[in-house]
PyMOL CGO cylinders between C-alpha atoms (Angstrom):
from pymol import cmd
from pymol.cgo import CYLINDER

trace = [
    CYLINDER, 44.20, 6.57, -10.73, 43.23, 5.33, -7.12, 0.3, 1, 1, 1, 1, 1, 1,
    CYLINDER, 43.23, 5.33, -7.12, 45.69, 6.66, -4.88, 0.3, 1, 1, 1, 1, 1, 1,
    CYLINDER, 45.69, 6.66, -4.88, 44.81, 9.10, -3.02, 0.3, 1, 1, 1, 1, 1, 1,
    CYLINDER, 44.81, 9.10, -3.02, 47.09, 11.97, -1.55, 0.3, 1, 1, 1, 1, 1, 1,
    CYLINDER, 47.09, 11.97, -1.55, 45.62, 14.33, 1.49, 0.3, 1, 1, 1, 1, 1, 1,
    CYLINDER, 45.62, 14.33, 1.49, 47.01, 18.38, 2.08, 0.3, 1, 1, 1, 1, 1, 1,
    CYLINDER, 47.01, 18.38, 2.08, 46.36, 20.99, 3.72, 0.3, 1, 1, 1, 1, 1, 1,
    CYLINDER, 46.36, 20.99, 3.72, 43.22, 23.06, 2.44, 0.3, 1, 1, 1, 1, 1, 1,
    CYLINDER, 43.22, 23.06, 2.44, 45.55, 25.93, 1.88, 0.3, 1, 1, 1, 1, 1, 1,
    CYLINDER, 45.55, 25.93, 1.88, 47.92, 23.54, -0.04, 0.3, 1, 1, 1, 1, 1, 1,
    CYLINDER, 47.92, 23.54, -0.04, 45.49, 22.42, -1.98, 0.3, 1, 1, 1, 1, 1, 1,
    CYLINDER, 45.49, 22.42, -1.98, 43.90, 25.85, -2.90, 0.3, 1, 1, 1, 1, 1, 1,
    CYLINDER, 43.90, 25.85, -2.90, 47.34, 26.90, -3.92, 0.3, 1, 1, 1, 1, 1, 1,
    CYLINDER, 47.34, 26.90, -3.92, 47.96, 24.40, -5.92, 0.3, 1, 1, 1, 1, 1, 1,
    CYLINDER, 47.96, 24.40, -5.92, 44.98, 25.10, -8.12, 0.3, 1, 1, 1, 1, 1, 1,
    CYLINDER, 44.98, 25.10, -8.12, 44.49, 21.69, -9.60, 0.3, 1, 1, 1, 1, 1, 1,
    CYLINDER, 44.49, 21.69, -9.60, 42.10, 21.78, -12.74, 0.3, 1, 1, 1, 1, 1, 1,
    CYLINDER, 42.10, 21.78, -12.74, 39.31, 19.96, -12.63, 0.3, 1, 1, 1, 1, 1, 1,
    CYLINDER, 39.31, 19.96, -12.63, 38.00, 18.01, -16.05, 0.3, 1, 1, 1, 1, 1, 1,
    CYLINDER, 38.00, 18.01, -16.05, 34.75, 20.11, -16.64, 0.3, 1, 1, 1, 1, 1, 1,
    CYLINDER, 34.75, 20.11, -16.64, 36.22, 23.34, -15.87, 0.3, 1, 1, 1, 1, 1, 1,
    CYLINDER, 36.22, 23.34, -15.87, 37.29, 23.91, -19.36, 0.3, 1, 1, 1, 1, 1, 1,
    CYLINDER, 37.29, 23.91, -19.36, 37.51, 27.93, -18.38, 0.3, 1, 1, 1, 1, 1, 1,
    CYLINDER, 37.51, 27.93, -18.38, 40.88, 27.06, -15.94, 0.3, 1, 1, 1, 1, 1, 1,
    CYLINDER, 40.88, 27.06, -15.94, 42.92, 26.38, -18.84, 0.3, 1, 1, 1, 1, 1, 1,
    CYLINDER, 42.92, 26.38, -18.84, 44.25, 29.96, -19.62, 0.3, 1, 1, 1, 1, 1, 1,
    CYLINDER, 44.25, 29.96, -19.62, 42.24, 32.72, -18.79, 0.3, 1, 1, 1, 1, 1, 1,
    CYLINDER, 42.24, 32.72, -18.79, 41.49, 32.31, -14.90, 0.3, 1, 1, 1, 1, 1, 1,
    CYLINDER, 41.49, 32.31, -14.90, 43.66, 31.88, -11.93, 0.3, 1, 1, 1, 1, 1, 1,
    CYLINDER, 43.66, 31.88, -11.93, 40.60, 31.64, -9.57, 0.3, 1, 1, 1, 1, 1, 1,
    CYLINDER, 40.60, 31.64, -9.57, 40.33, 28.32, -7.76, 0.3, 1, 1, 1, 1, 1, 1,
    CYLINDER, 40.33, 28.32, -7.76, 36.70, 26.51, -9.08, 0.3, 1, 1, 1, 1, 1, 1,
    CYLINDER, 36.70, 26.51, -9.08, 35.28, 23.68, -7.77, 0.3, 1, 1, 1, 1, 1, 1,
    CYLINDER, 35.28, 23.68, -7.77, 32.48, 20.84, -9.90, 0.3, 1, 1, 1, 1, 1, 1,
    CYLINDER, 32.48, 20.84, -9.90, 30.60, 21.00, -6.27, 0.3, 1, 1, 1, 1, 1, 1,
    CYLINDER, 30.60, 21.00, -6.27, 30.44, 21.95, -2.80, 0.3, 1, 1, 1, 1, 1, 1,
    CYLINDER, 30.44, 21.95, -2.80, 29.18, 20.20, -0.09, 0.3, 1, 1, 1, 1, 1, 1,
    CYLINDER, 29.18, 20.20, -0.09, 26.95, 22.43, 2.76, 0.3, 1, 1, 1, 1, 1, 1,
    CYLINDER, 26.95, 22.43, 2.76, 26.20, 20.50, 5.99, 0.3, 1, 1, 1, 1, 1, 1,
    CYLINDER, 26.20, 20.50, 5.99, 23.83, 22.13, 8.48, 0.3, 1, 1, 1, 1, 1, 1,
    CYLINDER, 23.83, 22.13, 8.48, 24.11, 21.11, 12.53, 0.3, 1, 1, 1, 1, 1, 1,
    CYLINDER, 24.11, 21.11, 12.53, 19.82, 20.47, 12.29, 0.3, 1, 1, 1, 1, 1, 1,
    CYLINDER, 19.82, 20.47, 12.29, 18.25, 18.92, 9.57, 0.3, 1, 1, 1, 1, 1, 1,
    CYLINDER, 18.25, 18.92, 9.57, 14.94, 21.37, 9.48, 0.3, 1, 1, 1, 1, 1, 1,
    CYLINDER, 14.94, 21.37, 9.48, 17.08, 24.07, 8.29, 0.3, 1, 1, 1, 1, 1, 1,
    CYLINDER, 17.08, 24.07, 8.29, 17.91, 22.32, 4.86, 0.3, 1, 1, 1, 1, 1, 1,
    CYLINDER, 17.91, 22.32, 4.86, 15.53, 24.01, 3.00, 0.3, 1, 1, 1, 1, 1, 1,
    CYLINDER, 15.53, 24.01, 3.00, 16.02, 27.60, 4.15, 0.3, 1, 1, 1, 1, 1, 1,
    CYLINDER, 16.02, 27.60, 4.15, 19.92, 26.77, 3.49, 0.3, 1, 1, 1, 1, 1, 1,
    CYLINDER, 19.92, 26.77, 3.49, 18.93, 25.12, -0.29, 0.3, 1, 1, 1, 1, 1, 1,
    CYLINDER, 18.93, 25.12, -0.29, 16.38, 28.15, -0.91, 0.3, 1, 1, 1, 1, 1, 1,
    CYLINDER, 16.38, 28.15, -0.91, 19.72, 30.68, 0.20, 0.3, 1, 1, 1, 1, 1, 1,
    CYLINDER, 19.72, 30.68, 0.20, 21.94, 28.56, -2.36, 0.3, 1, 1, 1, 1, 1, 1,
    CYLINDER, 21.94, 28.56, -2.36, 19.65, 28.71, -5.20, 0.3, 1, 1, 1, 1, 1, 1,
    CYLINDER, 19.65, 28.71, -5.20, 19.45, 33.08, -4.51, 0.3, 1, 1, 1, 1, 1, 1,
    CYLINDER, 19.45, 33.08, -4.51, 23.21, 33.24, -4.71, 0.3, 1, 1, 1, 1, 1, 1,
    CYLINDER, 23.21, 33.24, -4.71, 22.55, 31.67, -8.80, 0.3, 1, 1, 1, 1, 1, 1,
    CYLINDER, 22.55, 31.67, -8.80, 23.92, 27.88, -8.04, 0.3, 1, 1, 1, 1, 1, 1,
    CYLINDER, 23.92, 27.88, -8.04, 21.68, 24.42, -8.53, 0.3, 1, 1, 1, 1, 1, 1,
    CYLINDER, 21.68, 24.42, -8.53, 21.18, 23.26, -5.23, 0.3, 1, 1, 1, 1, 1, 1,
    CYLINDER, 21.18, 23.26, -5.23, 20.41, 19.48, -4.57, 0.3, 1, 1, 1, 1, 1, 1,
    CYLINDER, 20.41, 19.48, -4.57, 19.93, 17.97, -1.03, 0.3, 1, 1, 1, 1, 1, 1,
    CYLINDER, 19.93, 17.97, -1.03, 17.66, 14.48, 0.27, 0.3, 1, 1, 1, 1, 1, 1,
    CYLINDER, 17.66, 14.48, 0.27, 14.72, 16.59, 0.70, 0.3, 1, 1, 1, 1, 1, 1,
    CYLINDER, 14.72, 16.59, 0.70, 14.35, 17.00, -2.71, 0.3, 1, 1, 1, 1, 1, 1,
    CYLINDER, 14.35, 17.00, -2.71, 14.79, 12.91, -3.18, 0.3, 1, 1, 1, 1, 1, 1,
    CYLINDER, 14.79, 12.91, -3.18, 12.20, 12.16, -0.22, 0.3, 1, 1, 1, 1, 1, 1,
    CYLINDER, 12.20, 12.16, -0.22, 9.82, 15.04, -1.86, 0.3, 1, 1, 1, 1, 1, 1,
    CYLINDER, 9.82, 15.04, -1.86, 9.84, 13.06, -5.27, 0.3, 1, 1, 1, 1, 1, 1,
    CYLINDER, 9.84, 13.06, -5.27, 9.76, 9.81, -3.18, 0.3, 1, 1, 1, 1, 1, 1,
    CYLINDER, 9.76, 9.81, -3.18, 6.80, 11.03, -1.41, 0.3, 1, 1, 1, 1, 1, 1,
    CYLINDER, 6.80, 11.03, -1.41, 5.34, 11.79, -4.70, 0.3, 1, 1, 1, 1, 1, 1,
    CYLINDER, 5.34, 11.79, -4.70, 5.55, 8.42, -6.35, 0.3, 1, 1, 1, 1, 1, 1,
    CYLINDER, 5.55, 8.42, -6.35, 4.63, 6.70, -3.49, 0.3, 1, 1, 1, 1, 1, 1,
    CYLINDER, 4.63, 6.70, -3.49, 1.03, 9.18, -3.26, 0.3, 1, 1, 1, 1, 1, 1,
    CYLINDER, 1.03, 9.18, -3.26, 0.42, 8.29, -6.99, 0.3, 1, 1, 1, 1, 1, 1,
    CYLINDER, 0.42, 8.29, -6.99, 1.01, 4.80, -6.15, 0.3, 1, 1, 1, 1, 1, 1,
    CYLINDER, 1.01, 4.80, -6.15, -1.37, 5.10, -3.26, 0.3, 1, 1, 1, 1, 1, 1,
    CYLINDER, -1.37, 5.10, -3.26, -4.02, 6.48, -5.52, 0.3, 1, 1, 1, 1, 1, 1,
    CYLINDER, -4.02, 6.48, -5.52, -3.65, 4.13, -8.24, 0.3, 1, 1, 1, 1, 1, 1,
    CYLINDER, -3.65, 4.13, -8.24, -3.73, 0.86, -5.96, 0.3, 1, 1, 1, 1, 1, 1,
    CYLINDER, -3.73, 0.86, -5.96, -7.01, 2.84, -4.06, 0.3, 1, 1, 1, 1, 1, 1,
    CYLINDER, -7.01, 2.84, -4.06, -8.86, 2.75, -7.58, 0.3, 1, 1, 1, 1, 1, 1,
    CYLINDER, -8.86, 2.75, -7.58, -7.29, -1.08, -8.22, 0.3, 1, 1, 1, 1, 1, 1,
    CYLINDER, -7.29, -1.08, -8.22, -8.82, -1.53, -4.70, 0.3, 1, 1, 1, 1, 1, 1,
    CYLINDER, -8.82, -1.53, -4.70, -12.00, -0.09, -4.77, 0.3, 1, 1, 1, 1, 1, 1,
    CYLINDER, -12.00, -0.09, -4.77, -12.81, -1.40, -7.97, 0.3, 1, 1, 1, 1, 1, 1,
    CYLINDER, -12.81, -1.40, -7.97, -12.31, -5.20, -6.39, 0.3, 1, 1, 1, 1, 1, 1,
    CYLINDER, -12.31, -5.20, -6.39, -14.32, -4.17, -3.57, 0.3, 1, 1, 1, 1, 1, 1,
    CYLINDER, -14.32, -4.17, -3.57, -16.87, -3.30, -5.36, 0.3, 1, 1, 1, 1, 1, 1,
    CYLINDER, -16.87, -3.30, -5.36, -16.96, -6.13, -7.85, 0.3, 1, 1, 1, 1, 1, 1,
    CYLINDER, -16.96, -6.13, -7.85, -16.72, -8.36, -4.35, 0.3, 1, 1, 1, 1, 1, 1,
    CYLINDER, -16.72, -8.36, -4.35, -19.89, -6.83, -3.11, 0.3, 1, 1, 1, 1, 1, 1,
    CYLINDER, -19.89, -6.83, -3.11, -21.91, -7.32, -6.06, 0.3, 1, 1, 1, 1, 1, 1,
    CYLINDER, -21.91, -7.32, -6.06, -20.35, -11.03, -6.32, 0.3, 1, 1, 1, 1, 1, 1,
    CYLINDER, -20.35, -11.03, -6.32, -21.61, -11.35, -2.40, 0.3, 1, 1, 1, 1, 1, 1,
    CYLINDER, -21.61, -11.35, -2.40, -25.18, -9.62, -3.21, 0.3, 1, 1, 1, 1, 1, 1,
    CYLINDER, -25.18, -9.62, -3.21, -25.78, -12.02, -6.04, 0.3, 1, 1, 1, 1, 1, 1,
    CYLINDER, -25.78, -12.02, -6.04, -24.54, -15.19, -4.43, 0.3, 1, 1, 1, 1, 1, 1,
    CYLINDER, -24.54, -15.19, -4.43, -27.07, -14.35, -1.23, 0.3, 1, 1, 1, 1, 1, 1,
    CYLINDER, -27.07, -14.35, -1.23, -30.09, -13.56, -3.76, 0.3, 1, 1, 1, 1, 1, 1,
    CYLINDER, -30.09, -13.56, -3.76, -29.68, -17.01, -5.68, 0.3, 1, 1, 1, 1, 1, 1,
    CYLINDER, -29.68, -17.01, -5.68, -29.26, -18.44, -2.34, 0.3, 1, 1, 1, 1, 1, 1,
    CYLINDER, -29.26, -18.44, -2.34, -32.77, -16.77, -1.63, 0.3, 1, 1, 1, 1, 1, 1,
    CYLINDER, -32.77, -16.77, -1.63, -34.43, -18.34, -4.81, 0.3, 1, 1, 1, 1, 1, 1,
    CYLINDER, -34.43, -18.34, -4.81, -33.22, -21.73, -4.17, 0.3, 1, 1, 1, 1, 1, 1,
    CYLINDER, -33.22, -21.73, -4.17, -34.01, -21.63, -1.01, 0.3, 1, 1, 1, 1, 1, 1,
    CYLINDER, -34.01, -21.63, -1.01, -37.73, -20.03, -1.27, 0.3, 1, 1, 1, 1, 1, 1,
    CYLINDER, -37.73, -20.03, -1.27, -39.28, -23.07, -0.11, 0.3, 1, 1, 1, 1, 1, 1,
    CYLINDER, -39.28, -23.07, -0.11, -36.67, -23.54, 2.54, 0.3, 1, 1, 1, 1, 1, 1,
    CYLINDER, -36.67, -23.54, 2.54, -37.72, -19.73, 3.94, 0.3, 1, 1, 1, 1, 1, 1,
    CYLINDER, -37.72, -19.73, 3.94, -41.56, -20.85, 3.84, 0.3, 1, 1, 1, 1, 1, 1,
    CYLINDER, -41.56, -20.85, 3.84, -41.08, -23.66, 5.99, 0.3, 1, 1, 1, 1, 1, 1,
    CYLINDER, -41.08, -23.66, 5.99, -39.26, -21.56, 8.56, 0.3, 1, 1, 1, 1, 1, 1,
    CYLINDER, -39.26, -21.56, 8.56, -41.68, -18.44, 8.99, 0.3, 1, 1, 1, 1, 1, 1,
    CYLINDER, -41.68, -18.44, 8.99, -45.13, -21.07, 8.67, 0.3, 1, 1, 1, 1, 1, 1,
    CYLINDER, -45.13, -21.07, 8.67, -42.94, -22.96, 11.75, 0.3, 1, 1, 1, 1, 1, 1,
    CYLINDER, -42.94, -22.96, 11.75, -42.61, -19.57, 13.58, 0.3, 1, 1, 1, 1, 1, 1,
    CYLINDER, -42.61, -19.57, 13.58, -39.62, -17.86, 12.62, 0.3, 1, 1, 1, 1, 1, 1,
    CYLINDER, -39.62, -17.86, 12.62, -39.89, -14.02, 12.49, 0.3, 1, 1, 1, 1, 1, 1,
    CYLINDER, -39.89, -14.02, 12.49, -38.69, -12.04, 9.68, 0.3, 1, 1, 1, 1, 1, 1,
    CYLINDER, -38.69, -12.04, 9.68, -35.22, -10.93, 12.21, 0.3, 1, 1, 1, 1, 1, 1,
    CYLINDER, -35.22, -10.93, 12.21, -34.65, -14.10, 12.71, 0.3, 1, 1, 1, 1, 1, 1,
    CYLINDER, -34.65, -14.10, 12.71, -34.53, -14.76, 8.80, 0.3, 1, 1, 1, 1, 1, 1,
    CYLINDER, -34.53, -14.76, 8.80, -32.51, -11.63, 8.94, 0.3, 1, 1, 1, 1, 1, 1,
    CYLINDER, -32.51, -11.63, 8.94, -30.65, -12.59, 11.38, 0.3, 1, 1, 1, 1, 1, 1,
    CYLINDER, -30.65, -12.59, 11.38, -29.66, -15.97, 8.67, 0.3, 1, 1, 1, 1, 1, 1,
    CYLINDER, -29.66, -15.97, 8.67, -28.85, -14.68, 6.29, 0.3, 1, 1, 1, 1, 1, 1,
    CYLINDER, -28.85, -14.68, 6.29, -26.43, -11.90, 8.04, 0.3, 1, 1, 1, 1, 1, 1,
    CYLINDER, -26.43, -11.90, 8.04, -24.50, -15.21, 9.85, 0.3, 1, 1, 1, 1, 1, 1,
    CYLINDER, -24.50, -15.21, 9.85, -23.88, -16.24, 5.89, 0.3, 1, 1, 1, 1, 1, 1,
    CYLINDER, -23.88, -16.24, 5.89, -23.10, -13.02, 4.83, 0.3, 1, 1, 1, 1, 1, 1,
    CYLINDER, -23.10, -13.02, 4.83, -20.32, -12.73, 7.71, 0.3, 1, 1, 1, 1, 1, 1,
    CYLINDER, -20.32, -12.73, 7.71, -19.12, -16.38, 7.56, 0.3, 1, 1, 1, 1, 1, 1,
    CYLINDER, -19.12, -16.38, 7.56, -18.68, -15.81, 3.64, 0.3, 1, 1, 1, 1, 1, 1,
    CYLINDER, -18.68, -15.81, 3.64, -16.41, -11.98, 4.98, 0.3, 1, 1, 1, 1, 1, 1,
    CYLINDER, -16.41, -11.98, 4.98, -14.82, -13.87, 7.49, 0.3, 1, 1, 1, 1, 1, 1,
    CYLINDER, -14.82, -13.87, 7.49, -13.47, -16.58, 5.47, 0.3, 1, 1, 1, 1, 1, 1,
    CYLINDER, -13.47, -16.58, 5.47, -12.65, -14.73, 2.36, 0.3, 1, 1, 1, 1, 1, 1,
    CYLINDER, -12.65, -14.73, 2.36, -10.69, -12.36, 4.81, 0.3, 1, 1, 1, 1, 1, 1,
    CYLINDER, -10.69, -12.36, 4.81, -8.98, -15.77, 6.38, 0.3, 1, 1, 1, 1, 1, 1,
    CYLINDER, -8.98, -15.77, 6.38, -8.07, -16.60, 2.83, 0.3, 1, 1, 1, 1, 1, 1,
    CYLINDER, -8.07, -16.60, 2.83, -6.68, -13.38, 1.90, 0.3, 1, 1, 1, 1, 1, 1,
    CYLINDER, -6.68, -13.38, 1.90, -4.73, -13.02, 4.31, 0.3, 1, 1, 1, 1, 1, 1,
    CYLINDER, -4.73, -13.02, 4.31, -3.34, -16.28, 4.20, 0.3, 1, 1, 1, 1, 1, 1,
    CYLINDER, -3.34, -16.28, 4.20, -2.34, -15.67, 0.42, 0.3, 1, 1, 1, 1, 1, 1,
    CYLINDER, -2.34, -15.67, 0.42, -0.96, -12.61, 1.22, 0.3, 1, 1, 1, 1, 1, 1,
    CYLINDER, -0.96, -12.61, 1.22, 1.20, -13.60, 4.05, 0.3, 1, 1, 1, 1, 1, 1,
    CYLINDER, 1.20, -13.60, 4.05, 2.70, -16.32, 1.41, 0.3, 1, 1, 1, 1, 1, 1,
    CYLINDER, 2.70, -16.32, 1.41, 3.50, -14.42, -1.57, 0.3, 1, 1, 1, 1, 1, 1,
    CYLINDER, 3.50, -14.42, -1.57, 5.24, -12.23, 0.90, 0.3, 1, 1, 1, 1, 1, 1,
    CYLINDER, 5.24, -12.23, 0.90, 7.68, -14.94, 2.42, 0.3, 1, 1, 1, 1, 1, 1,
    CYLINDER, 7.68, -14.94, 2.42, 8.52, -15.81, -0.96, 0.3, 1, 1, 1, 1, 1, 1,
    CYLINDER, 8.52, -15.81, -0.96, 9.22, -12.55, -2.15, 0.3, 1, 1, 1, 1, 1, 1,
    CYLINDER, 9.22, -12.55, -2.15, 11.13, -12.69, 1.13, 0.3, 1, 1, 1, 1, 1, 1,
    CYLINDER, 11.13, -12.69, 1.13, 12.57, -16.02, 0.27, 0.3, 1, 1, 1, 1, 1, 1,
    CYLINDER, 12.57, -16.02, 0.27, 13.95, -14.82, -3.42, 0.3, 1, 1, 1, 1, 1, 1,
    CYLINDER, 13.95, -14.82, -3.42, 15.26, -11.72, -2.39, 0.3, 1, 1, 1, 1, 1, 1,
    CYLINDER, 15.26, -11.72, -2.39, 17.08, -13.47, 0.86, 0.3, 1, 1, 1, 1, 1, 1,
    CYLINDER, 17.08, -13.47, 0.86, 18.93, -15.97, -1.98, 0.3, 1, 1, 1, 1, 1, 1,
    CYLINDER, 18.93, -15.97, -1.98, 19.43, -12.93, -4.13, 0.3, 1, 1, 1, 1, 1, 1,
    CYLINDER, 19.43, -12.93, -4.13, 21.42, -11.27, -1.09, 0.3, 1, 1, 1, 1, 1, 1,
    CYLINDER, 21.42, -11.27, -1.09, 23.21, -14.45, -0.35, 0.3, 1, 1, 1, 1, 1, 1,
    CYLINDER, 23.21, -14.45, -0.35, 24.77, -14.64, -3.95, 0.3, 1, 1, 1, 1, 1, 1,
    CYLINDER, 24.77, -14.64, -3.95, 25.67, -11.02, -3.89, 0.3, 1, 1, 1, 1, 1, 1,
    CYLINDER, 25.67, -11.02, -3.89, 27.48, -12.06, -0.11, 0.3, 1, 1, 1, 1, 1, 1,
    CYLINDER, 27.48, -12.06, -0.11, 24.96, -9.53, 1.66, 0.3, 1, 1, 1, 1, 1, 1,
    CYLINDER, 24.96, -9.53, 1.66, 23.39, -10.85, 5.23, 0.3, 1, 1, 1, 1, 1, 1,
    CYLINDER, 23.39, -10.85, 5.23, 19.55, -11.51, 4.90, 0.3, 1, 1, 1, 1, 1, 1,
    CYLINDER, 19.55, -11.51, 4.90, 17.24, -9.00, 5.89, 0.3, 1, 1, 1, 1, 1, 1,
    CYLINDER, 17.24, -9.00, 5.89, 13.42, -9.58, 6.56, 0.3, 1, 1, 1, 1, 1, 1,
    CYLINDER, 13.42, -9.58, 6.56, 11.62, -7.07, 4.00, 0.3, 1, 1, 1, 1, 1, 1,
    CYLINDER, 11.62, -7.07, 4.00, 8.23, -8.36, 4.76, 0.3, 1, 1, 1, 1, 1, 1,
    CYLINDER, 8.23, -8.36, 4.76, 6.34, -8.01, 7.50, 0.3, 1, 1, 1, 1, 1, 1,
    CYLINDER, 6.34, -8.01, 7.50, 2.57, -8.42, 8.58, 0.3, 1, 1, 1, 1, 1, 1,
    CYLINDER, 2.57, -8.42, 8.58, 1.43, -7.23, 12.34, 0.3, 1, 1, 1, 1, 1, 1,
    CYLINDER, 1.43, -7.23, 12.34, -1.08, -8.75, 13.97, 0.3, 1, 1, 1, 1, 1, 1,
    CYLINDER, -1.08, -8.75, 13.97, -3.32, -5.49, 13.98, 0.3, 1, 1, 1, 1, 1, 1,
    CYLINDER, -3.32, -5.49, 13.98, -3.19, -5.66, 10.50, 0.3, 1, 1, 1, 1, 1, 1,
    CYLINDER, -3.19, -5.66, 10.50, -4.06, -9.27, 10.37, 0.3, 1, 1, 1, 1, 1, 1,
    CYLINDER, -4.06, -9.27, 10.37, -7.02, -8.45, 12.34, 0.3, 1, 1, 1, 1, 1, 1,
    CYLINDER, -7.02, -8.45, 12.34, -8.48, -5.10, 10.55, 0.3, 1, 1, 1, 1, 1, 1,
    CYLINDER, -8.48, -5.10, 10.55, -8.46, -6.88, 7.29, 0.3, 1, 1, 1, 1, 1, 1,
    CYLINDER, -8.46, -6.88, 7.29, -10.91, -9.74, 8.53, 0.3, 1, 1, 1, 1, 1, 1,
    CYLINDER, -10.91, -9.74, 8.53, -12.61, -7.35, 10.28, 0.3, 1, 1, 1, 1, 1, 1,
    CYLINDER, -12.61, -7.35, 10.28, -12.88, -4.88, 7.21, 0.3, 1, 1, 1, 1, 1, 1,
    CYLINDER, -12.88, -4.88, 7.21, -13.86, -8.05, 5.08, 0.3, 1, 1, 1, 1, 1, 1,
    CYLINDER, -13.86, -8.05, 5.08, -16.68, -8.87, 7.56, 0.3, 1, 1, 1, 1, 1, 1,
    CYLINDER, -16.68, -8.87, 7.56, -18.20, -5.54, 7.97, 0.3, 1, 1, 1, 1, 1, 1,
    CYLINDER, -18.20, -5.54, 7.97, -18.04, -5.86, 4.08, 0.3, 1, 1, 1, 1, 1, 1,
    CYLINDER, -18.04, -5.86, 4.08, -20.22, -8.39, 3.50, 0.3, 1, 1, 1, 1, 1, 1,
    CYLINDER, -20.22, -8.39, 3.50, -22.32, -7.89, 6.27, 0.3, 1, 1, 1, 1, 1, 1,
    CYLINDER, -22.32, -7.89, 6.27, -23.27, -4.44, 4.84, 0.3, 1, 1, 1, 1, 1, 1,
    CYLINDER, -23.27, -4.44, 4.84, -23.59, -6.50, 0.85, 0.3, 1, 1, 1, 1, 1, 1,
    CYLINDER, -23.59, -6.50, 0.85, -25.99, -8.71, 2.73, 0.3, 1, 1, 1, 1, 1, 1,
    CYLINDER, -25.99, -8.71, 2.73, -28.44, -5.94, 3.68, 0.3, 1, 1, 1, 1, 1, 1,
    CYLINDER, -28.44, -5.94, 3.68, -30.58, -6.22, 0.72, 0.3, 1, 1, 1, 1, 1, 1,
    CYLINDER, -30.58, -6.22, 0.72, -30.92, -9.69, 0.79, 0.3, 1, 1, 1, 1, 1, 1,
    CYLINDER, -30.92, -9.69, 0.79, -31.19, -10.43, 4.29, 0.3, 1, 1, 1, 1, 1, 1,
    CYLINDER, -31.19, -10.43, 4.29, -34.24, -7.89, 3.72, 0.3, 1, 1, 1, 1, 1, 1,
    CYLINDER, -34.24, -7.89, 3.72, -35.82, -9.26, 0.88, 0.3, 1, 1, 1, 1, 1, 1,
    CYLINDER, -35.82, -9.26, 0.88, -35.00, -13.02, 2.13, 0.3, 1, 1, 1, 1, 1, 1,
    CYLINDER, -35.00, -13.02, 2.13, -37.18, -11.65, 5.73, 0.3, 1, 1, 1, 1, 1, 1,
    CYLINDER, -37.18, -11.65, 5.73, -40.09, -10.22, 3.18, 0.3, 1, 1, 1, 1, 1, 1,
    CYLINDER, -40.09, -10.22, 3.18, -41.13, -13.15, 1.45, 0.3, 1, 1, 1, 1, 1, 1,
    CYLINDER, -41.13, -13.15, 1.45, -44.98, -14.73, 2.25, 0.3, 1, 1, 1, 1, 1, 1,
    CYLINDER, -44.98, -14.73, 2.25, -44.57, -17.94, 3.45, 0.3, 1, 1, 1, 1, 1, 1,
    CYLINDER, -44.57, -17.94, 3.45, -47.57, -18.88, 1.51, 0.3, 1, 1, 1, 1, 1, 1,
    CYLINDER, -47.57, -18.88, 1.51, -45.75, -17.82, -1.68, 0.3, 1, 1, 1, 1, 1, 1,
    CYLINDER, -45.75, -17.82, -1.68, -42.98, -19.54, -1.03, 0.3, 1, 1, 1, 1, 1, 1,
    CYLINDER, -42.98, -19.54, -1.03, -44.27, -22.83, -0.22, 0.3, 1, 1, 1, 1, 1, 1,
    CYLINDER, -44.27, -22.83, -0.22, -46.19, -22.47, -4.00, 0.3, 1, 1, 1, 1, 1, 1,
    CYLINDER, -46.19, -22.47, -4.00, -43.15, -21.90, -5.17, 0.3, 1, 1, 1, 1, 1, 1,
    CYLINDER, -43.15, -21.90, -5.17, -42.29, -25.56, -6.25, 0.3, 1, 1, 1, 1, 1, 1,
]
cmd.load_cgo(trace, "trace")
């Protein structure tokens, strides 16, 4: 059952070998039939022309466009499912960094009084409140990051060991750039600084004489 013989394509044709599926070559044809053919083309943009011209002539037609295309389309509704999943944790982050900077502003009434009867100006309240607001993006990016760059050396880890028991080399499937690195702190800090707008703007509004009556 494994050997395997090579002819001559003539030969071969001649010999008109039937083939399991081709339950037609036992009696009534003497045509030589084939389960599949195999079309190459010398440049790999004119695969779908050549597939559309196949599927004309009446044949199914099959080639690796057609398993990138569905590829392509799993991977877009992936895309669009982990961009809800995304956005939807954004959002509850920016409501989670809009509350935590309005408490801060209630607890810390008296706090703001003190500062703008000393002299501070309402920017450089502002300005306070933004440094939290960033600090707060800039480590929760720090600390995403961090967590992501682990889980991903151990999924690198476990498949590694799975490779080594199947007596494949190791390959590195994870990777995380530096420009990456950078663009999600970044992204996480231009977050919060925008969730701290309203707060750093009602922090900047209150009357000092308010707060300090406050307690």
């Amino acid at each position: 059952m494994r050997a395997r013989v090579f002819l001559p394509l003539k030969l071969a044709q001649d010999l008109h070998v039937m083939q399991p599926s081709d339950l037609r070559e036992t009696s009534f044809n003497s045509t030589p039939a084939y389960i599949s053919l195999s079309v190459r083309v010398k440049n790999p943009n004119q695969v779908p022309a050549v597939e559309d011209a196949i599927k004309k002539m009446g044949f199914n037609a099959f080639s690796l466009v057609d398993a990138t295309r569905n590829i392509r389309q799993f991977f877009a509704v992936l895309d669009v499912f982990l961009g809800i999943f995304g956005s939807l944790a954004l959002a509850v982050a920016s409501i989670g960094i809009v509350n935590t900077l309005v408490m801060a502003i209630l607890e810390r009434r008296r706090e703001i009084g003190i500062m703008k009867a000393l002299g501070a100006s309402d920017a450089d309240v502002r300005g306070l409140f933004f440094a939290e607001a960033g600090a707060m993006g800039l480590v929760g990016g720090a600390v995403g990051v961090a967590l992501g760059w682990t889980i991903g050396h151990l999924i690198n880890f476990g498949t590694n060991i799975y490779l080594a028991r199947q007596h494949f080399p190791p390959e590195q499937i994870w990777s995380v750039p530096m420009w990456l690195v950078l663009s999600a702190i970044s992204f996480s800090i231009v977050v919060s600084l925008l969730s701290g707008l309203y707060p750093a703007a009602r922090a900047a509004r209150l009357d000092p004489v308010q707060a300090l009556r406050y307690e």
